[in-house]
VOGU-3710 file (C-alpha; in Angstrom, 3 decimals, decimal comma):
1> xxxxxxxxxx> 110,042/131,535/70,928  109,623/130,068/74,043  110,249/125,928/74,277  108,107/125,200/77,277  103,796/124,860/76,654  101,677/126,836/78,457  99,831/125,257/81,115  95,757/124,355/80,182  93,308/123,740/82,406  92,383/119,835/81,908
11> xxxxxxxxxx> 88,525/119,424/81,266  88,764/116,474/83,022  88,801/118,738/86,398  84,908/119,761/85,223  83,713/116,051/85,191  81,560/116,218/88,477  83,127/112,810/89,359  86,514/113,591/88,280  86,365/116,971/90,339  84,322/115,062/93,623
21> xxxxxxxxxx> 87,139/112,665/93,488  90,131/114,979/93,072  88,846/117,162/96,530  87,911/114,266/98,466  91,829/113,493/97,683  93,061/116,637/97,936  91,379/116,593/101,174  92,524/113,931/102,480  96,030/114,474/101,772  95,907/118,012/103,670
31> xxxxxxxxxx> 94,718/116,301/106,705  97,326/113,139/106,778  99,848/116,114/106,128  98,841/118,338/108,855  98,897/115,308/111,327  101,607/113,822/110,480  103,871/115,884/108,782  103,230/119,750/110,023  101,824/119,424/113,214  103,381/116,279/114,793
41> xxxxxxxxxx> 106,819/117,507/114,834  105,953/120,385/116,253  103,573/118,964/118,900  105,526/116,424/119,602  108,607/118,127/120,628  106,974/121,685/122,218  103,769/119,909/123,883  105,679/116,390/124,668  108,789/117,000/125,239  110,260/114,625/122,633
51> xxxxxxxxxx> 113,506/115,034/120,842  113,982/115,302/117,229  115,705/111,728/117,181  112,041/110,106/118,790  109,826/111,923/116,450  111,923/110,885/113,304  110,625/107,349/114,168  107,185/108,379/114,644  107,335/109,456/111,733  109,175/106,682/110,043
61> xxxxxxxxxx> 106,230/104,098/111,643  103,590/106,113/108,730  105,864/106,152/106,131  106,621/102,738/106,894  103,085/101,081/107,443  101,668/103,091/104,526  103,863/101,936/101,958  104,010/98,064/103,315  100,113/98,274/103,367  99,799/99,976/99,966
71> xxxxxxxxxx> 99,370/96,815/98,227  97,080/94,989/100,042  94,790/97,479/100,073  94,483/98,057/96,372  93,791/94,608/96,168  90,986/94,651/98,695  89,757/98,190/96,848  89,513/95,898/93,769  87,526/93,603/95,519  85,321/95,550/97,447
81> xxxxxxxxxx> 84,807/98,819/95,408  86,880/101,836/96,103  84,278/103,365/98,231  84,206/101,142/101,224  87,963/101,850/101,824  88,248/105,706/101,053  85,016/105,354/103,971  87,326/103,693/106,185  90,553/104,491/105,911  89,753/108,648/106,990
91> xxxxxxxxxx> 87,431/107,226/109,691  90,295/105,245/111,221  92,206/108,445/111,223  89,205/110,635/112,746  90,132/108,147/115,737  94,149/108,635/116,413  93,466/112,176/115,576  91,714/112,211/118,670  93,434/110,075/120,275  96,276/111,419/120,311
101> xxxxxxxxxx> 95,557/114,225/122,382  94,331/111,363/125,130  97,913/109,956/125,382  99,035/110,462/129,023  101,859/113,289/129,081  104,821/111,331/130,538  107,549/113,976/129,357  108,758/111,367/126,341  108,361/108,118/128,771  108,633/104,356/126,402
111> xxxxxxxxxx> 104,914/103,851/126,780  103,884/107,611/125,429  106,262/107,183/122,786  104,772/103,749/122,038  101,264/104,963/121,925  102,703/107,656/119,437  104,554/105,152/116,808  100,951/102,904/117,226  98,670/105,405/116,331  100,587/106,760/113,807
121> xxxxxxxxxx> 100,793/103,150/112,177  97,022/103,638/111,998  97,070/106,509/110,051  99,796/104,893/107,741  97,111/102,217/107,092  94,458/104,857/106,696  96,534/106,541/103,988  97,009/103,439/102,357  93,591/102,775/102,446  92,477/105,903/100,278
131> xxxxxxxxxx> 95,325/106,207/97,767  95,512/103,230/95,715  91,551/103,280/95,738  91,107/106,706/94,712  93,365/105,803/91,782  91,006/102,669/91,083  88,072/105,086/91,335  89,679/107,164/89,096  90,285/104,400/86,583  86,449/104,044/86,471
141> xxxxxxxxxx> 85,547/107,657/86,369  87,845/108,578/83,020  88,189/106,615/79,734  90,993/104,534/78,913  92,722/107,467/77,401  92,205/109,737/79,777  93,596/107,844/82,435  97,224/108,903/82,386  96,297/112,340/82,846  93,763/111,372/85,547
151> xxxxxxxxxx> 96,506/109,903/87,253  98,681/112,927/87,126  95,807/115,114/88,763  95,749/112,597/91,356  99,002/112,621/91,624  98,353/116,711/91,878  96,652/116,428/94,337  98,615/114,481/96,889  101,683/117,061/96,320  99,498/120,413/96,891
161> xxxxxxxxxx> 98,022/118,827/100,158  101,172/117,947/101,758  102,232/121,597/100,524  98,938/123,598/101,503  98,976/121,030/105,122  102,091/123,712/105,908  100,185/127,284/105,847  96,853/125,622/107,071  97,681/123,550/110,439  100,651/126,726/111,253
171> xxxxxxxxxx> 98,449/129,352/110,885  95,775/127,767/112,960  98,320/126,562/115,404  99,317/130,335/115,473  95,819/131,994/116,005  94,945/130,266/118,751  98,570/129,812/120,590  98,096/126,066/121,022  100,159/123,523/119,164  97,326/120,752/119,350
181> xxxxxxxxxx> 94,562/123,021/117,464  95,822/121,528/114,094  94,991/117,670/115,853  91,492/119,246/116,056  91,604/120,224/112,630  93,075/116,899/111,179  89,921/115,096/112,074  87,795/117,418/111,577  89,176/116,765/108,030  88,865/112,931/107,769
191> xxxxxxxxxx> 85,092/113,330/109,154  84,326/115,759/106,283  85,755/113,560/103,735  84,300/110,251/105,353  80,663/112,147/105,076  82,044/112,867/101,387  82,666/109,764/100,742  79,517/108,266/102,233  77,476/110,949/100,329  78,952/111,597/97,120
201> xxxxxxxxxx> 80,655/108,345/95,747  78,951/105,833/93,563  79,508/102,469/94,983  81,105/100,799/92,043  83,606/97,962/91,732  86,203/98,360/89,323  88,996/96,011/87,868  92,449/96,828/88,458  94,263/97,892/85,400  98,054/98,222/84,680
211> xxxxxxxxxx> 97,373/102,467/84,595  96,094/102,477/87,741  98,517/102,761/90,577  100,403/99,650/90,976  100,735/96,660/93,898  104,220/95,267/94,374  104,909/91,603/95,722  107,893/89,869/96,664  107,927/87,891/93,450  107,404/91,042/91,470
221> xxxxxxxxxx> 110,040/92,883/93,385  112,585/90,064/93,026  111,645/90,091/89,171  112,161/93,995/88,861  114,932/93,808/90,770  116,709/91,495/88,230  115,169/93,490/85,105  115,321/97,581/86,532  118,160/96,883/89,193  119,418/100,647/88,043
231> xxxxxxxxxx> 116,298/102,291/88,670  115,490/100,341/91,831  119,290/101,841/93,523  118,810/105,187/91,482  114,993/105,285/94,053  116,071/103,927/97,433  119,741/106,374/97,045  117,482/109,558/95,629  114,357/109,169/98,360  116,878/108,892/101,031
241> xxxxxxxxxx> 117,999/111,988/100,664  114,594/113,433/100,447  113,389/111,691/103,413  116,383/113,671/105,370  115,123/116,679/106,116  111,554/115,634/105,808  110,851/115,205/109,881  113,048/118,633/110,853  112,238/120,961/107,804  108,866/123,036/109,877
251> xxxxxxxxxx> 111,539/122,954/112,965  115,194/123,921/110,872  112,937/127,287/109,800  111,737/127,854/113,221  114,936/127,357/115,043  116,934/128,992/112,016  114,882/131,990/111,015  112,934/132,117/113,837  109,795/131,836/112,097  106,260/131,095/113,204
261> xxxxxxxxxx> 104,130/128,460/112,310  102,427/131,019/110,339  105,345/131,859/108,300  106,835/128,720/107,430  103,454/127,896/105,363  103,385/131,142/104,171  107,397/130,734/102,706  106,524/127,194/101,641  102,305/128,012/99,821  103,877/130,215/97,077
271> xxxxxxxxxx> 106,252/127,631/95,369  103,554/124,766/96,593  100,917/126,871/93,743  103,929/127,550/91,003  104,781/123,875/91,291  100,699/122,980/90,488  100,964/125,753/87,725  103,888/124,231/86,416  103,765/120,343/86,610  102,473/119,811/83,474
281> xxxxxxxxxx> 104,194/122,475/81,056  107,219/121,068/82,811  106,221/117,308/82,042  105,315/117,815/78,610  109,060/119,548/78,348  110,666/116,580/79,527  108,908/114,708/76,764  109,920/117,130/74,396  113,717/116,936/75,113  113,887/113,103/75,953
291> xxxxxxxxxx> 112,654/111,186/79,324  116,289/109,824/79,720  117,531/113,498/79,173  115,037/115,083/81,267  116,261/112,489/84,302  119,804/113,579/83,951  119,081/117,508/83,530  116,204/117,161/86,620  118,149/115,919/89,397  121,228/117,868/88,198
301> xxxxxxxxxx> 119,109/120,768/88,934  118,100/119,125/92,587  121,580/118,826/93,281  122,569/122,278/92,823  119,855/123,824/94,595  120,180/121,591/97,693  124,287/122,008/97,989  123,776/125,710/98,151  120,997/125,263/100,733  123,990/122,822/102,733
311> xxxxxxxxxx> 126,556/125,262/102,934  124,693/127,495/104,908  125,608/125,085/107,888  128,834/126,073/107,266  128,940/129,888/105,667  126,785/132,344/108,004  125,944/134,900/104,942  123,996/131,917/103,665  121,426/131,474/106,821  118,718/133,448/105,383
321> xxxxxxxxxx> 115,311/132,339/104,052  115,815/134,273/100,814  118,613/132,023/100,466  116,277/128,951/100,932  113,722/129,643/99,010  115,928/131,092/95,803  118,372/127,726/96,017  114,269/125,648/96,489  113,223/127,204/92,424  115,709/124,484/90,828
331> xxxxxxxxxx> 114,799/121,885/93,283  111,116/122,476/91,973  111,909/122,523/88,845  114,235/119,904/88,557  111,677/117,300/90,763  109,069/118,610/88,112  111,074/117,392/85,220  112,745/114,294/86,441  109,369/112,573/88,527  107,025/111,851/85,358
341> xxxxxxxxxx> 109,893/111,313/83,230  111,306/108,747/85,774  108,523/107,004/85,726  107,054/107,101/82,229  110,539/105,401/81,331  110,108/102,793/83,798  106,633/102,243/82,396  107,493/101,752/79,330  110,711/99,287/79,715  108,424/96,537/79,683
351> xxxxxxxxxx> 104,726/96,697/78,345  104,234/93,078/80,129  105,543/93,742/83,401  104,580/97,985/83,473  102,440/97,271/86,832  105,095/95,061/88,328  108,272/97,756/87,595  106,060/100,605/88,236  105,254/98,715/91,818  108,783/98,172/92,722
361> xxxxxxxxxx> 109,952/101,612/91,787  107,209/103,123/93,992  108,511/100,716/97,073  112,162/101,040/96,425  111,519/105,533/96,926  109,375/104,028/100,326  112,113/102,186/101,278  114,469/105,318/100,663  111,800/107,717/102,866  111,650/104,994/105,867
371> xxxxxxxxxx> 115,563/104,846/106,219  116,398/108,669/105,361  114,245/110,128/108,051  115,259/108,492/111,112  119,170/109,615/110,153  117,967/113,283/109,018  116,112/113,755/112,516  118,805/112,451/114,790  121,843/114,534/112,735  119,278/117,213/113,510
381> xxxxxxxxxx> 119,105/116,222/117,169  122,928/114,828/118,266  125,245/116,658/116,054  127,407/118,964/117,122  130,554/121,162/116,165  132,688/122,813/118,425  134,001/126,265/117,383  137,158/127,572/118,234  135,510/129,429/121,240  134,507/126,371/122,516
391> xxxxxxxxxx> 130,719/127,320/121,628  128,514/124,544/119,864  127,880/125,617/116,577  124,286/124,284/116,285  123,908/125,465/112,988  125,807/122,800/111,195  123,604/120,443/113,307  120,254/121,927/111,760  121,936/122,209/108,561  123,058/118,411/108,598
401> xxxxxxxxxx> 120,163/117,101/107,140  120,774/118,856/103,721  124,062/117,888/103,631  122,691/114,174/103,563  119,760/115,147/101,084  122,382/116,861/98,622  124,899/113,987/98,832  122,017/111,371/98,692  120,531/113,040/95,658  124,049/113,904/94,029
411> xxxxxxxxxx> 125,081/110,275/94,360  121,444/109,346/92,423  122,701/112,030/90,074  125,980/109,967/89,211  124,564/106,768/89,400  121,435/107,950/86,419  124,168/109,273/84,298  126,366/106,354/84,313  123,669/103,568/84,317  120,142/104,996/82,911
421> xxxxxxxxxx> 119,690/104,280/79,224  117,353/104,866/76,505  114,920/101,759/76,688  114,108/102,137/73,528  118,053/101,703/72,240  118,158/98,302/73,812  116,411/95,038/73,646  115,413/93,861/77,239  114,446/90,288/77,756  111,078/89,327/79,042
431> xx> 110,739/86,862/82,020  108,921/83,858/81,112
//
C-alpha cells in the first residue's frame, strides 16, 4: 500500500482567470530566469569578458533589489489594483533587456560593470513588481478556501519557470551560435506578457489578506525576530547555501562536462517536470507524517544528496553528470517535503502575526540568497589547489560551491533538529 497520494489535477487550473493568471506568471518567471539567471552568466563571461567573481554581484544586485522592493510593492498592488503593476513591472524589463545589449563592450571596465549591476536592479524591481501582485490577484480570483492551494500553483509556477528558463534560453543560445539571442528572447517575453496583461486582466482592486503573500517591515522583522528567532537563523544559514552555486551552476556543467547550452536544460527539464508532478503528493506527505517531522527528514535528504555532489571536487570517479543528477533526486525530494512544511509551521505559530512571521521568513531566505552568491561565484573564480605535479586542480575550484551549499544546508540541518519544535506542544506568547 503505497503512503504517498497520487497527484490530481487541481480544477482550479480550469478557472479561465485562475489559468490566465498562472501563464502570465509562469511567463514571466521564464523570462526573469532566462535573463538573469541562464543567460547572464553565460553572456556575461563569454561575450564580456567578466569573471565569475563580477557576475556573482550582478547577480546579487536582483536578488537583492527584488527582495528589498517586495514589500513596497504589494502595498502599492493593494492600492492600485494588481494590474497596473504586473503592466509595469515586465515593461520595465522589456527595457534592460534591450538595453543590455547597448552597454559599450569595455572588456569588464567599472563603468560596463556598473551599467550591468543598474540594469539588473531594474529587473529586480520588475520582479518585485509582478509577484506579490499576482498573489493579490490571485486572492481575488479564488475563494477564501481555495486560496492556499492558489498560492501553491503560484508558487508552481515561479519554480517551473526558473527550471524551464534553462532548456529554453540554451537551446536558443545554441541554434543560432550567439550567446545574446536569449536577451532577444527575454523581452520578447515581458512584451507578450505586458500585452497579456493589458488585454486579459480585469482591473480590480483587492484587499490584502494574511493568505496572500506577505510584506515584511522593520517593526515586523524585529517582532519575528524575537518570537521565530529559530526559524529566522534556520532561513538565512539554509538559503546561503542554496544561493552558492546558484550564479556558477549553467557554467560548473559546461566547464565540467563540457556540455552545451543545449544540454544543461535538457539534464536540468526532466527533474524540473517530476518536481511539478510531485509537489503536491509530496506536500500532502509531509502533512501526513508531521510538518516538524517532514522539516527534519527534508533537509536530511538535501544534505545527503549535495555532499555526494561535493566530493566530486575531490574524487575524479565522481565527475560525471549521472552522478549529478542521481545525488539531485533527494535534493528534489527533500526541498519538496521540507518548503511547504517549513512554512505552513511558521504560519501557523501565531494566527495574529501569520503575515508578519511569514514576511520575515521569506526575507531572512533573501537575505541568505544575497550573501551566498557572491561567495559561491568567487570560490568558483579564485580557488585553487595545487596537486602534487604542481598542476592546478581546477576541479575542486568548480566544485567549491557545493561544498559551501552542503555545509550551509547541513548546518540548517543541525540547527532544525536541535531547535524546531512542535508549535502546537508549546504555548507562545503574543506581542501586545
Amino acid at each position: 500500500m503505497s503512503v504517498i497520494p497520487s497527484a490530481k489535477v487541481s480544477p482550479l487550473i480550469l478557472r479561465p482567470a485562475v489559468s490566465r493568471l498562472l501563464l502570465i506568471a509562469l511567463f514571466a518567471e521564464i523570462g526573469y530566469a532566462v535573463l538573469n539567471i541562464s543567460t547572464m552568466q553565460v553572456y556575461l563571461r563569454d561575450d564580456r569578458k567578466f569573471t565569475e567573481s563580477v557576475f556573482g554581484f550582478v547577480l546579487v544586485s536582483y536578488l537583492f533589489f527584488e527582495a528589498v522592493f517586495k514589500g513596497p510593492m504589494g502595498q502599492l498592488a493593494d492600492r492600485f489594483g494588481p494590474k497596473r503593476l504586473m503592466l509595469i513591472g515586465p515593461s520595465l524589463s522589456v527595457l534592460t533587456a534591450i538595453l543590455s545589449l547597448c552597454v559599450p563592450h569595455t572588456g569588464g571596465q567599472p563603468m560596463e560593470f556598473l551599467a550591468f549591476l543598474g540594469l539588473r536592479a531594474i529587473d529586480g524591481i520588475g520582479a518585485a513588481m509582478l509577484w506579490p501582485a499576482a498573489f493579490s490577484a490571485m486572492g481575488a480570483a479564488v475563494n477564501d478556501d481555495e486560496r492556499q492551494q492558489g498560492m501553491s500553483l503560484l508558487n508552481l509556477c515561479y519554480m517551473l519557470g526558473i527550471a524551464l528558463a534553462f532548456p529554453i534560453g540554451g537551446i536558443l543560445n545554441d541554434v543560432t551560435g550567439v550567446k545574446w539571442a536569449s536577451l532577444i528572447l527575454a523581452a520578447a517575453l515581458f512584451a507578450a506578457v505586458a500585452i497579456c496583461v493589458w488585454r486579459l486582466m480585469p482591473d480590480v482592486h483587492v484587499q490584502h489578506t494574511e493568505s496572500a503573500e506577505p510584506a515584511a517591515n522593520i517593526k515586523d522583522l524585529l517582532a519575528s525576530l524575537k518570537q521565530i528567532p529559530a526559524y529566522l537563523l534556520l532561513s538565512i544559514v539554509t538559503f546561503a547555501g542554496i544561493g552558492f552555486p546558484m550564479a556558477i551552476f549553467k557554467l560548473f556543467s559546461m566547464d565540467e562536462f563540457h556540455f552545451s547550452e543545449t544540454q544543461v536544460g535538457g539534464l536540468i527539464f526532466p527533474g524540473a517536470i517530476a518536481m511539478a508532478a510531485a509537489s503536491v503528493p509530496m506536500s500532502k506527505y509531509g502533512e501526513r507524517i508531521g510538518r516538524i517531522r517532514a522539516v527534519h527528514v527534508g533537509m536530511g535528504m538535501c544534505a545527503i544528496g549535495l555532499w555526494f555532489i561535493a566530493i566530486g571536487g575531490f574524487l575524479p570517479f565522481m565527475r560525471h553528470w549521472w552522478v549529478l543528477a542521481a545525488c539531485g533526486i533527494p535534493v528534489g525530494i527533500g526541498f519538496l517535503l521540507t518548503i511547504p512544511a517549513w512554512m505552513a509551521t511558521v504560519s501557523d505559530i501565531d494566527s495574529k502575526r501569520r503575515g508578519a512571521n511569514l514576511g520575515a521568513v521569506m526575507t531572512a531566505q533573501g537575505l541568505g540568497a544575497i550573501i551566498g552568491t557572491p561567495i559561491g561565484s568567487a570560490l568558483y573564480d579564485k580557488l585553487a589547489f595545487v596537486d602534487i605535479h604542481g598542476e592546478v586542480n581546477k576541479h575542486a575550484a568548480h566544485y567549491a560551491p557545493f561544498v559551501g551549499c552542503a555545509a550551509c544546508v547541513t548546518l540548517g540541518w543541525l540547527i532544525g533538529l536541535r531547535l524546531l519544535r512542535d508549535p502546537q506542544a508549546r504555548s507562545l506568547p503574543t506581542p501586545s
